[in-house]
N, C-alpha and C positions, 0 to 999 in steps of 0.2 A: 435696385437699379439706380447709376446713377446716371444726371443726363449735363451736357454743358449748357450754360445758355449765355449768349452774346448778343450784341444791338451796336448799331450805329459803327460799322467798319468804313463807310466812308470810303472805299477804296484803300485804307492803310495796309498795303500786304506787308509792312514790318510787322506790323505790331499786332497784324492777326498771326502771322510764322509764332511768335513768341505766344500768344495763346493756344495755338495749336500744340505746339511743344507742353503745354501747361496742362493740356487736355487730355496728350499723350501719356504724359507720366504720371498720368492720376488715372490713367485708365475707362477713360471716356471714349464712348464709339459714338454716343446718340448726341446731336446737338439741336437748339433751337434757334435759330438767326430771329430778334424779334426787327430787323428791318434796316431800312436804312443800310443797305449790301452796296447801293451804285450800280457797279460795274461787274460785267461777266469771270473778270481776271478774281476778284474775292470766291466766285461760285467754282472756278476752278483749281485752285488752293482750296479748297476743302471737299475734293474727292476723299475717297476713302473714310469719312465718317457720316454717319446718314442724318442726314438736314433739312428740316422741316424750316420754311422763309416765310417769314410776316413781309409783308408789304407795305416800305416804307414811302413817304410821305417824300424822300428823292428818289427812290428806283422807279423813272421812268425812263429808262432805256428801254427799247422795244428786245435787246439783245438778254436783256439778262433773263426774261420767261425764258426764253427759248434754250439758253447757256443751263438753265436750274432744271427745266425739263429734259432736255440730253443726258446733264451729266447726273441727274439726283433722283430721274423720272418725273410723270405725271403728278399733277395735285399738290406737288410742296411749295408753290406760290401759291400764298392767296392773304386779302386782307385781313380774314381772321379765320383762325384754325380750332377747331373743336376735337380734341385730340381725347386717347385712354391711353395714357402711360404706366404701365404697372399696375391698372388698379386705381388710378384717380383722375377723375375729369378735369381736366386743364384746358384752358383759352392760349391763344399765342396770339397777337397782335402788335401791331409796332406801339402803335400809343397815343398817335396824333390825333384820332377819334376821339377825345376826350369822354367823349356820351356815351359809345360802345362803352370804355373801358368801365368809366363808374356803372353802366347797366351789367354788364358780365361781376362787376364788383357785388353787386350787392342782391344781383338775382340769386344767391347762394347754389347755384348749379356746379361750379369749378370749386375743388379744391384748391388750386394753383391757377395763378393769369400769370404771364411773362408776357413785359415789353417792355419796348425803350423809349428813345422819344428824346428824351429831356437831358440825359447826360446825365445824368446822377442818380447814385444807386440806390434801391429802395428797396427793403424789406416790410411789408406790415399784413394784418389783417384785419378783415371785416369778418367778424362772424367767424363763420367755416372757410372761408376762402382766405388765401394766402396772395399777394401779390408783390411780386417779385421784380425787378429793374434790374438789370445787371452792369448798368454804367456804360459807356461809351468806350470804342477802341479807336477811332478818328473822328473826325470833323470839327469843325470852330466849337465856341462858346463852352470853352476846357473847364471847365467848374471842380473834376475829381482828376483823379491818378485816371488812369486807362483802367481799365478792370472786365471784367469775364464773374462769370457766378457756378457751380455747380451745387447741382441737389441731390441728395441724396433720399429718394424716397423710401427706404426703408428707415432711415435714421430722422428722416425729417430734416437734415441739416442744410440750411443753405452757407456755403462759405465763399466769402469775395476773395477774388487774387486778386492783386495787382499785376498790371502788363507794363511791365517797366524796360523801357527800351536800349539796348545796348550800347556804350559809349562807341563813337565810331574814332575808326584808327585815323590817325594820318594829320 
């Protein structure tokens, strides 16, 4: 199985269209938003693939539960998601917790944590658990390229794309 995983959209419907396209032709349906979404308009560009949202540290619009639950159903809000993907316990949180994340770090219960938070992408382990960043698609304090991550649980592979934005005409 593979799954996408993205953080910190920020409202950027460019440069979520160009990962979704990146998601597309890699053949990804499952994604994980670890936070940081905004606005309803991001939860509606990504019908059609099934999306599990960490609760970021800015989604406090009262519209966007309600926008995730409409169009994604019950339960795929919340601040931290205790999920089985294939076969391995994974955490999904945005990341602003800092205490959750190091306690899910190092309780050795997750194979895999994904969040975002910080802007910059992270790959490492403690132990048995893998925790994963996927980088930032909008908002200030630009530190990387734009980038998306997907995993590949059978192979174990995490590989970073870059979301690299199209030159505009005119």
């Amino acid at each position: 199985m593979k799954i996408g995983i993205l953080s910190d959209t920020h409202d950027d419907l460019d440069n979520l269209q160009l990962a979704l396209d990146l998601f597309a032709r890699e053949k990804v349906t499952t994604l994980l938003h670890c936070g940081d979404v905004c606005g309803p308009a991001v939860v509606e560009a990504l019908q059609g693939f099934s999306v599990t949202f960490a609760q970021g540290n800015m989604d406090r619009m009262p519209a966007l539960g309600m926008a995730i639950e409409a169009l994604h159903g019950p339960g795929r809000l919340a601040v931290f998601h205790r999920l089985l993907l294939d076969g391995f316990q994974v955490a999904l949180a945005h990341g602003h917790d800092e205490a959750l994340i190091d306690y899910s770090l190092y309780s050795g219960e997750y194979a895999y944590i994904f969040c975002g938070h910080t802007h910059r992408r992270a790959d490492r382990r403690v132990g048995s658990t893998r925790l994963i960043n996927p980088g930032a698609m909008g908002g200030g304090g630009r530190h990387e390229q734009r980038s998306i991550c997907i995993v590949d649980f059978q192979t174990q592979e995490a590989r970073f794309l870059d979301v690299i934005p199209r030159r505009r005409r005119g």
